[in-house]
C-alpha positions as CSV (number, residue, x, y, z in Angstrom):
1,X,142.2,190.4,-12.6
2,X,142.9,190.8,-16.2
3,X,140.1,188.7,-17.0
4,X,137.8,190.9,-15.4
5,X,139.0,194.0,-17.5
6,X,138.9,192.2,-20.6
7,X,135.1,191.7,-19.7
8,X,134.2,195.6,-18.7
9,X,135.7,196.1,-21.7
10,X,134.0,193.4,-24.2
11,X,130.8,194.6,-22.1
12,X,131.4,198.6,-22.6
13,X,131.9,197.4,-26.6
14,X,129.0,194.7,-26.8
15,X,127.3,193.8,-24.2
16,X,125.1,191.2,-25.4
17,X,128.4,189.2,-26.4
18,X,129.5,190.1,-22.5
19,X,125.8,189.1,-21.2
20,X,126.0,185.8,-22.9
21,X,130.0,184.7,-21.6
22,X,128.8,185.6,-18.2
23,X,126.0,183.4,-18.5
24,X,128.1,180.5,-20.5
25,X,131.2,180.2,-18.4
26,X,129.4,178.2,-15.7
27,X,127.8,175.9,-18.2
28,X,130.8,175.6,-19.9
29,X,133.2,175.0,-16.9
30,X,130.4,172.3,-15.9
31,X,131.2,170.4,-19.2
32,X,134.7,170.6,-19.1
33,X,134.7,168.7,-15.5
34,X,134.4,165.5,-16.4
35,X,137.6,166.0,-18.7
36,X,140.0,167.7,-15.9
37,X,139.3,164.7,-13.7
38,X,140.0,161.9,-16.3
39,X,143.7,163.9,-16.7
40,X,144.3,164.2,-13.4
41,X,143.8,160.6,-13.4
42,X,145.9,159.7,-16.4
43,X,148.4,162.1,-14.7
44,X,148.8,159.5,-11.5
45,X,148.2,156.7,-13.7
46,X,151.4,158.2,-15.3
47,X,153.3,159.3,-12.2
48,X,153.4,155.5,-10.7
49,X,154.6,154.2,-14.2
50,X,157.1,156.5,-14.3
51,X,158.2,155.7,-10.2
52,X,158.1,151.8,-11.1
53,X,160.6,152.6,-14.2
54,X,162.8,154.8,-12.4
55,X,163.0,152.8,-9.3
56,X,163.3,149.1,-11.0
57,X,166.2,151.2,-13.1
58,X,168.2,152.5,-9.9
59,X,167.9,148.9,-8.5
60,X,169.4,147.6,-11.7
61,X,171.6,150.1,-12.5
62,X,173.9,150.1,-9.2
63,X,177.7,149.4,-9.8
64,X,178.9,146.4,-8.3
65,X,181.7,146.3,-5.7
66,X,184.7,144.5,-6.6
């Protein structure tokens, strides 16, 4: 919602700059795709690394019984 006032504003101020946002947000959203989906990749690639560690610790890590 703030967002959205920002841009009446910017567009009350200048509207070409406001014209020209409107139009490149899409295109630049588009670009930016490709780049949210390789993280969110790295980011499970990174959770099961981090489950292997932690779970080959706890196994390791137990106390023994006398």
């Amino acid at each position: 919602m703030a967002a959205f006032f920002l841009w009446i504003i910017l567009f009350f101020l200048c509207w070409p700059i406001a014209y020209y946002a409107l139009v490149l947000y899409p295109i630049v959203w588009l670009l930016t795709l490709p780049f949210r989906l390789v993280g969110i990749a790295v980011n499970g690639v990174f959770g099961l690394l981090q489950r292997y560690v932690y779970a080959s610790y706890s196994v390791t890590a137990r106390p023994r019984a006398i």
